[in-house]
C-alpha positions in Angstrom: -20.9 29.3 33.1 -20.1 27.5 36.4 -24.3 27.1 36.5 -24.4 25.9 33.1 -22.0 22.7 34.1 -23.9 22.1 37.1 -26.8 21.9 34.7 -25.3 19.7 31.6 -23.5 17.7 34.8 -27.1 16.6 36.7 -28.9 15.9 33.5 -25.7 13.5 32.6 -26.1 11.6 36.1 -29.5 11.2 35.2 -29.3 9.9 31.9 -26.0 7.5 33.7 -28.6 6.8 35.9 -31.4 5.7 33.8 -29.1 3.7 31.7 -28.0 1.7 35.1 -31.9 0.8 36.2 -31.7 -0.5 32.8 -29.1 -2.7 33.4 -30.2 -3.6 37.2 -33.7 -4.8 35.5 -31.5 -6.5 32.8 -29.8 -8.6 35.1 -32.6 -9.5 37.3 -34.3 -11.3 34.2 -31.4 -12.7 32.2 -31.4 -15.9 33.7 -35.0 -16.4 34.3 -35.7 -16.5 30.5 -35.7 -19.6 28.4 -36.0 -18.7 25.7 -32.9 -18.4 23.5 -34.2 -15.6 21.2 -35.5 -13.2 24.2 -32.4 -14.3 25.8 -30.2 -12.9 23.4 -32.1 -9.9 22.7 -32.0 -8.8 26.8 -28.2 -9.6 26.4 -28.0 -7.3 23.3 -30.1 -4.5 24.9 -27.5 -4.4 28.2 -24.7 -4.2 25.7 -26.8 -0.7 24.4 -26.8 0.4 28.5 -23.4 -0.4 29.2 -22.7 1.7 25.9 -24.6 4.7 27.5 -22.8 4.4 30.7 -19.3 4.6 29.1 -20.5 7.9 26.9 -22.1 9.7 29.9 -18.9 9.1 31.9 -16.8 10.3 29.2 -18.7 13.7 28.6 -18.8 13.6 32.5 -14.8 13.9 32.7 -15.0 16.7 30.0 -16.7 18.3 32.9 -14.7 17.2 34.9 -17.1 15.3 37.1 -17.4 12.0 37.8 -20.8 9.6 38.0 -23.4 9.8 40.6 -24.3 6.0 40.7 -28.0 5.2 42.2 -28.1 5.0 45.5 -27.2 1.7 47.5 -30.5 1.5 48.5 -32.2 2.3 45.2 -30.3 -0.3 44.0 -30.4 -2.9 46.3 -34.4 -2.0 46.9 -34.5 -2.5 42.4 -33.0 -5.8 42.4 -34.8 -7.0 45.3 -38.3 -6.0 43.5 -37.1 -7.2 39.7 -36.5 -11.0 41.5 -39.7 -10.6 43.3 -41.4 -9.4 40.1 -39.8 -12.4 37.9 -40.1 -15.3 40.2 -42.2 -18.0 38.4 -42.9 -15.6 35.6 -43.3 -17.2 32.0 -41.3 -16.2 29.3 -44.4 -13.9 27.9 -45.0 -12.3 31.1 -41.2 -11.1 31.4 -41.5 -9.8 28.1 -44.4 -7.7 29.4 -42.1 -6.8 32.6 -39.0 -5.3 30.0 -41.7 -3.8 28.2 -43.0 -1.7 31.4 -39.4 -0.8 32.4 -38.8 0.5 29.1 -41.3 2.6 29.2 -40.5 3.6 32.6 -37.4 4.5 31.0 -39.1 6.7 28.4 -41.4 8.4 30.3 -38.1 9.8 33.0 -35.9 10.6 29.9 -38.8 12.7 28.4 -39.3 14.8 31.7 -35.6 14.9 32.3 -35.4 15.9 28.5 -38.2 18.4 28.9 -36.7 19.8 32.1 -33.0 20.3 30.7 -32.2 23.9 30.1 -28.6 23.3 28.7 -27.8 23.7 25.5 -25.1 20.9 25.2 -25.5 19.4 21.9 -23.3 16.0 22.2 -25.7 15.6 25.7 -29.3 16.5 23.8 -27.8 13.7 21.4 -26.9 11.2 24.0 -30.5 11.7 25.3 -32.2 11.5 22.5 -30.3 8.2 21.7 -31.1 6.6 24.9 -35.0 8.1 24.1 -34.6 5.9 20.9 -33.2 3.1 22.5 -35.7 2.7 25.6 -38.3 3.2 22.7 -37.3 0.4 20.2 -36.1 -1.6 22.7 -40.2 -1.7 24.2 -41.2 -2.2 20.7 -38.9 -5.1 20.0 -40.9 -7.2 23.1 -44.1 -7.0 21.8 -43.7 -10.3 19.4 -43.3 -11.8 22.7 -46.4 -11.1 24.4 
């Protein structure tokens, strides 16, 4: 049993953890857009993240575990690339940036899905939402490109 939490409990930090490079990339681009409609669609995704955050640290304290945030470095080394990445950057070409991190975002939760040997079903659902999201939230760019 003991095993099995340790197994439900990683695959929740890594879905927490996807869910906060999606909000790190988020913020990098938020005020570098201007346009109002891609604008308000970034700000709608991050509300979706911060949604997944709360519910993976709420099936977290059923284990009674707590978050494993990214790594200070990760993070810092993330935010540091996502300005770097955006400066100058048109509208269309930011688009194409939340586009690739979305995808990003699909291709980790599909190995981390893959690689999951728990049988947790409210966790295989959180996945599978954030799955969902990271897809329809690439598609949604594409008018932009």
């Amino acid at each position: 049993m003991k095993e099995q939490n340790n197994t439900n409990i990683k695959f929740l930090n890594l879905i927490y953890q996807n869910a906060e490079m999606g909000l790190i990339g988020i913020d990098a681009v938020i005020k570098k857009v201007e346009s109002d409609k891609i604008a308000k669609l970034i700000k709608e995704q991050r509300k979706e993240y911060v949604q997944f955050l709360d519910d993976a640290k709420k099936i977290l304290l059923k284990y009674g575990a707590k978050e494993e945030e990214i790594s200070k470095l990760k993070n810092l080394s993330s935010k540091a690339m996502a300005n770097v990445m955006t400066m100058g950057k048109s509208d269309k070409e930011i688009a194409k940036l939340m586009m690739e991190g979305n995808q990003k975002g699909v291709l980790e939760i599909t190995a981390e899905l893959n690689e999951y040997e728990g049988n947790d079903e409210e966790i295989l659902d959180l996945a599978h939402k954030l799955l969902a999201t990271e897809e329809h939230n690439r598609e949604e760019f594409k008018e932009y490109l």
